[in-house]
C-alpha positions as CSV (number, residue, x, y, z in Angstrom):
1,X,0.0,0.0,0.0
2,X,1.2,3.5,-0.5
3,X,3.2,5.1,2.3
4,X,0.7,8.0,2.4
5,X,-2.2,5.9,2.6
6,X,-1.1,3.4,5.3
7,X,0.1,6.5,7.8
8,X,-3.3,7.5,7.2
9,X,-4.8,4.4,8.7
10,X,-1.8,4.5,11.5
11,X,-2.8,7.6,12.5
12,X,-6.4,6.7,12.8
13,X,-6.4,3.3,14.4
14,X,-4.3,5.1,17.2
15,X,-6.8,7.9,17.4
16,X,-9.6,5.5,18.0
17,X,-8.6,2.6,20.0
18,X,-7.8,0.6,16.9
19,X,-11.4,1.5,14.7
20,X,-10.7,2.2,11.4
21,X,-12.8,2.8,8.2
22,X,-12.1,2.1,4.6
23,X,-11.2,-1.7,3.6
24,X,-10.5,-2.4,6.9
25,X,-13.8,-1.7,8.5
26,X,-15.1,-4.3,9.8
27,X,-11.9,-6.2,9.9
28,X,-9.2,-7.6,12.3
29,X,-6.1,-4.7,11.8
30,X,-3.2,-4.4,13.8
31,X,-0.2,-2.4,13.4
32,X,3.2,-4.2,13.3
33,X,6.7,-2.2,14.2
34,X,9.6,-4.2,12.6
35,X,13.4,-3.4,12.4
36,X,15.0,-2.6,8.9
37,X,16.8,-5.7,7.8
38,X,19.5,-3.5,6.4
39,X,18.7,0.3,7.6
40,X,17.9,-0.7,11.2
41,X,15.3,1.9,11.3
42,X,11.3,0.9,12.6
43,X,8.9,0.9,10.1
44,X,4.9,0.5,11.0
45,X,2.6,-1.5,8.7
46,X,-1.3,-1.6,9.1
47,X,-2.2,-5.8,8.7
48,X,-5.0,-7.5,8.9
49,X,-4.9,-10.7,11.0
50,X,-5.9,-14.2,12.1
51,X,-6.7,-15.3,15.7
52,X,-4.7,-18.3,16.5
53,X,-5.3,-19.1,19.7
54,X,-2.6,-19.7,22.3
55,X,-1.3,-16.1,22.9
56,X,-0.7,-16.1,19.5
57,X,-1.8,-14.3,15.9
58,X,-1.1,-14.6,12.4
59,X,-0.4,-12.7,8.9
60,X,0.1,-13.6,5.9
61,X,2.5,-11.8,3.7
62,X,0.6,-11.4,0.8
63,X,2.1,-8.1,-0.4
64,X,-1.6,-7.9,-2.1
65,X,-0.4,-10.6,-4.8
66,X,2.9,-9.0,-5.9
67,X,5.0,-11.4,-7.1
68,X,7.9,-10.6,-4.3
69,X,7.6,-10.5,0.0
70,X,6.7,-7.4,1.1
71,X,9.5,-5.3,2.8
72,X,8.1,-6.2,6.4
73,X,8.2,-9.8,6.3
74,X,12.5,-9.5,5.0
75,X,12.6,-7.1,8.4
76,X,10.6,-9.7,10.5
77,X,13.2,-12.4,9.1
78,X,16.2,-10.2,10.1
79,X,15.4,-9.3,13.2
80,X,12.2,-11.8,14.8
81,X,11.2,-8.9,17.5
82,X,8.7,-7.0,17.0
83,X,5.9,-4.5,18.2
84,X,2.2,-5.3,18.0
85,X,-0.6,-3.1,18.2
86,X,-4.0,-4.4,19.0
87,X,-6.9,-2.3,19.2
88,X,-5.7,-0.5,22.8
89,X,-3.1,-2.9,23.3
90,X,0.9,-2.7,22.9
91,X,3.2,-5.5,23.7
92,X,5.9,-7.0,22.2
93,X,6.3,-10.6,20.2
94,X,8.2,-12.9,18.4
95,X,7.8,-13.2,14.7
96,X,7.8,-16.6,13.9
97,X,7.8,-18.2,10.3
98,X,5.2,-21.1,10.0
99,X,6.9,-24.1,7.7
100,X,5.4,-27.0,6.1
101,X,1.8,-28.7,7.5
102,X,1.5,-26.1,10.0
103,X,1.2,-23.2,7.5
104,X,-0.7,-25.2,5.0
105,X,-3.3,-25.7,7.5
106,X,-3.1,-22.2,8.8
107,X,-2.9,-20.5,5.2
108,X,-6.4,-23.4,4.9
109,X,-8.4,-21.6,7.3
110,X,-7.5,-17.8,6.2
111,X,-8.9,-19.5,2.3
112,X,-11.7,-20.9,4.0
113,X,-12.5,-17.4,5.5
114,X,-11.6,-15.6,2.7
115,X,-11.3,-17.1,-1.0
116,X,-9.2,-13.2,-1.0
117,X,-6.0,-14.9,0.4
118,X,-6.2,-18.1,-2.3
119,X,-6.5,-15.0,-5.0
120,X,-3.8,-13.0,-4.0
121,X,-1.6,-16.7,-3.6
122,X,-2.1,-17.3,-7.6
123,X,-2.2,-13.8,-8.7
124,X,1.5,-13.6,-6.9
125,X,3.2,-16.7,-8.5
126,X,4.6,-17.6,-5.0
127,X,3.7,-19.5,-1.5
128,X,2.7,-16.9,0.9
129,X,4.6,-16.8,3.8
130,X,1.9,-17.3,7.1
131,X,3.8,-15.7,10.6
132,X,2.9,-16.5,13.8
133,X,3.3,-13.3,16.3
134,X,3.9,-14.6,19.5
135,X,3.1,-12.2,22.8
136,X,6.5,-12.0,24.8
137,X,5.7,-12.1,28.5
138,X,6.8,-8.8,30.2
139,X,4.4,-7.5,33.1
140,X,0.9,-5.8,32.8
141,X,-0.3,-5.1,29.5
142,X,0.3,-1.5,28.2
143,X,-3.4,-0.1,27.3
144,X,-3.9,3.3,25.2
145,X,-5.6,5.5,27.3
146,X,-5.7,8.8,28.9
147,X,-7.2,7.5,32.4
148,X,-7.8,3.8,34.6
149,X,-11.7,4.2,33.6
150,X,-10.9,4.8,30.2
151,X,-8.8,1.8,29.4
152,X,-11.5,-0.2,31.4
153,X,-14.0,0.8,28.8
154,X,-11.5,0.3,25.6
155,X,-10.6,-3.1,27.0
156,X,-15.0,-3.7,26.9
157,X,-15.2,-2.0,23.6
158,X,-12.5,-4.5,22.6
159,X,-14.8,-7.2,23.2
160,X,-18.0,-5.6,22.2
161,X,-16.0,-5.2,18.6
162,X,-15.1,-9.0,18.7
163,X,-18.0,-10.0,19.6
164,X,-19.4,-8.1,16.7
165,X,-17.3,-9.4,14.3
166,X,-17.9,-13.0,15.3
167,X,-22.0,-12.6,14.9
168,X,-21.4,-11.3,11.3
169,X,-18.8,-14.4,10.6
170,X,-21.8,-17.0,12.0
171,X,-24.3,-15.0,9.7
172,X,-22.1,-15.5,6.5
173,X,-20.9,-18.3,7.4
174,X,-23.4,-20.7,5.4
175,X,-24.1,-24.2,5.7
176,X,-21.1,-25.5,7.6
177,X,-18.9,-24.1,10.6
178,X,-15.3,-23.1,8.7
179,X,-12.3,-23.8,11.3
180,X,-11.3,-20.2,11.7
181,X,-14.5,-19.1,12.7
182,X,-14.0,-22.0,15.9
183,X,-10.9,-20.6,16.2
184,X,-11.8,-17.2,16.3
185,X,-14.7,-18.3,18.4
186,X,-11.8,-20.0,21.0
187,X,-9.8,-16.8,21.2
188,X,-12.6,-15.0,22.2
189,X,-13.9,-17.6,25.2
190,X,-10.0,-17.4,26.2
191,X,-9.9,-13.6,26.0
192,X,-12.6,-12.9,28.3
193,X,-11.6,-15.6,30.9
194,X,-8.3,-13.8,31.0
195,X,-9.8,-10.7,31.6
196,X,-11.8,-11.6,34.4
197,X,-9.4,-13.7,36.3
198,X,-7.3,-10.9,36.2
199,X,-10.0,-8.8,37.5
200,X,-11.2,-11.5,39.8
201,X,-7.3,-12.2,41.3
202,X,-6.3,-7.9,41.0
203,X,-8.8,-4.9,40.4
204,X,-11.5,-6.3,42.4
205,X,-9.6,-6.9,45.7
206,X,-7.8,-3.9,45.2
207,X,-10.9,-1.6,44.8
208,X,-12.3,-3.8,47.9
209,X,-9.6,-2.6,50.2
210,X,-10.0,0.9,49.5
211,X,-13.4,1.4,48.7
212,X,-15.7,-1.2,51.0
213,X,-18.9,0.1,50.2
214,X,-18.2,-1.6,46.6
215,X,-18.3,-4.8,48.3
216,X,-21.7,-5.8,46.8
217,X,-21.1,-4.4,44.0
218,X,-17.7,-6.3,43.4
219,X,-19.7,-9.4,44.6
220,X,-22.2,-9.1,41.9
221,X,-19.5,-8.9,39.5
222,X,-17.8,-12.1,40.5
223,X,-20.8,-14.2,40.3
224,X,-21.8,-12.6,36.8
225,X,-17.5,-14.2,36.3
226,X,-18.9,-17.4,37.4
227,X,-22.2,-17.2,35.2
228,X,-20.6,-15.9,32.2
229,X,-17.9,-18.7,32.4
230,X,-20.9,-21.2,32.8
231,X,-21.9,-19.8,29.3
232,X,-18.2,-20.0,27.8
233,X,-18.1,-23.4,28.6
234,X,-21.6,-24.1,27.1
235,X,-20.6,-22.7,23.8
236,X,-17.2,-24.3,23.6
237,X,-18.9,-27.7,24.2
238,X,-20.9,-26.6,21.0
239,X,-17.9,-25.6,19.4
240,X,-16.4,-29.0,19.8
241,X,-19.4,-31.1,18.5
242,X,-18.9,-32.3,14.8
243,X,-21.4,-30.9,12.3
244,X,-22.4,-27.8,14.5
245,X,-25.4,-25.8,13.0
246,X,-24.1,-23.0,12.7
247,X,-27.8,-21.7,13.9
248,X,-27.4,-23.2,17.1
249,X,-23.8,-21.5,17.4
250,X,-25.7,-18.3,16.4
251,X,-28.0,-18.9,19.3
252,X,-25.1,-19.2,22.0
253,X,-23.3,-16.3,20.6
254,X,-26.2,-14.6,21.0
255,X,-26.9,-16.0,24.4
256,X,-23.3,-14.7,25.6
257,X,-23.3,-11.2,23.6
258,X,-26.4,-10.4,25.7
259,X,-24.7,-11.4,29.1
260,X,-21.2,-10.0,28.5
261,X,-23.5,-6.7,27.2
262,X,-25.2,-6.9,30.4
263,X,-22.0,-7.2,32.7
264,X,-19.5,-4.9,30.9
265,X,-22.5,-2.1,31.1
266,X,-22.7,-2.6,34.8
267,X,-19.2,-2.5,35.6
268,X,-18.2,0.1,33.6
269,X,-21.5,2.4,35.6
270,X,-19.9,1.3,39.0
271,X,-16.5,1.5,38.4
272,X,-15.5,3.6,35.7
273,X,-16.7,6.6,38.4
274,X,-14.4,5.1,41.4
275,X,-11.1,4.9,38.9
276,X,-11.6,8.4,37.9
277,X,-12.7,10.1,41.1
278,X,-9.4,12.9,42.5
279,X,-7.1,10.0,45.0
């Protein structure tokens, strides 16, 4: 893509908690930071991206079906480290080049999802290199926002967007239930089962000791943990069944958009107020 064009779509993924329009809306984007492979200087790239699962997601170097690697993945090559940019999130990863059966099937499930990336893969004359970017462990994760209660609702408008997106894949999705879509699915159950176990284990017993009139409030929120795992675990048992309709997926989707909806709404009315009030 031209250079003008994709600090265009830099600078307004970072301005809106990684939303962009254009022919990315409605899309998974992140922005990767990689190291010249001979200039040593960072360059940012807008990509669109796979869930994997595991910590982990993938892109595909397409280079929109030229017939040579784009210049990030000879930078990923040279030097593996990396920057990732995920909606509100920064962290850094390991690049890592999928070989053989793992990237046929992983390069499988992006042409399942999007005949787009089987085009580009003829249309280029070459195999298209599939990389794994894999989240390097190093402390809390670093959130875009101005405030505590304004990361708290960027980390919920995260999901809300994911959520989203996962309704419209079921909807398209036709007869039969495509492997990235259970992937994608996966991620998400994994995702918010992070995020409140971290809530459960950090925020919420912090916010108890200094504030114990919350301690309803918090209350209600862990057993809303407990019932919305409940549900997690009920679609993930549909997600393992062979020959899932993808209406009855639709209708657990559905089920858990309504009661993570419910929940993130509530905590973000009780506690969004405490995490900005003056210390």
């Amino acid at each position: 893509m031209p250079m003008d064009f994709n600090q265009q779509v830099i600078e307004e993924f970072r301005a809106n908690g990684g939303r962009v329009g254009g022919p990315f809306e409605g899309g998974r984007l992140l922005l990767l930071t990689t190291t010249g492979a001979r200039s040593g200087v960072r360059h940012t790239t807008p990509l669109g991206y796979l869930p994997d699962g595991g910590g982990r997601v993938l892109i595909i170097a397409s280079a929109g079906g030229s017939p040579r690697h784009p210049a990030w993945y000879h930078n990923l090559v040279a030097h593996p480290q990396v920057t990732v940019e995920a909606g509100v999130f920064t962290y850094e990863a390991r690049a890592v080049v999928l070989e053989g059966a793992e990237r046929d099937r992983a390069f499988a499930r992006a042409a399942e999802t999007d005949p787009g990336w089987s085009a580009y893969q003829s249309k280029a004359g070459r195999v298209l290199p599939v990389v794994a970017l894999e989240e390097i462990p190093g402390g809390p994760p670093q959130i875009s926002a101005a405030s505590p209660g304004a990361a708290l609702k960027a980390v919920h408008d995260g999901f809300r967007r994911e959520l989203a997106l996962i309704r419209a894949e079921i909807a398209t999705s036709g007869a039969g239930l495509g492997a990235q879509l259970r992937v994608n699915c996966l991620t998400l159950c994994q995702g918010l089962h992070n995020h409140h176990t971290g809530e459960d284990r950090g925020m919420f017993p912090m916010l108890g000791r200094n504030h114990p009139a919350l301690a309803p409030a918090l209350e209600r929120m862990r057993e809303e943990h407990e019932r919305l795992a409940a549900l997690l675990a009920e679609l993930q048992q549909v997600l393992a069944s062979e020959g899932t309709d993808p209406a009855a997926l639709s209708a657990e989707v559905d089920r858990l958009t309504t009661a993570v909806e419910d929940h993130l709404t509530y905590e973000e009315e009780v506690l969004i107020p405490v995490l900005e009030a003056p210390c």
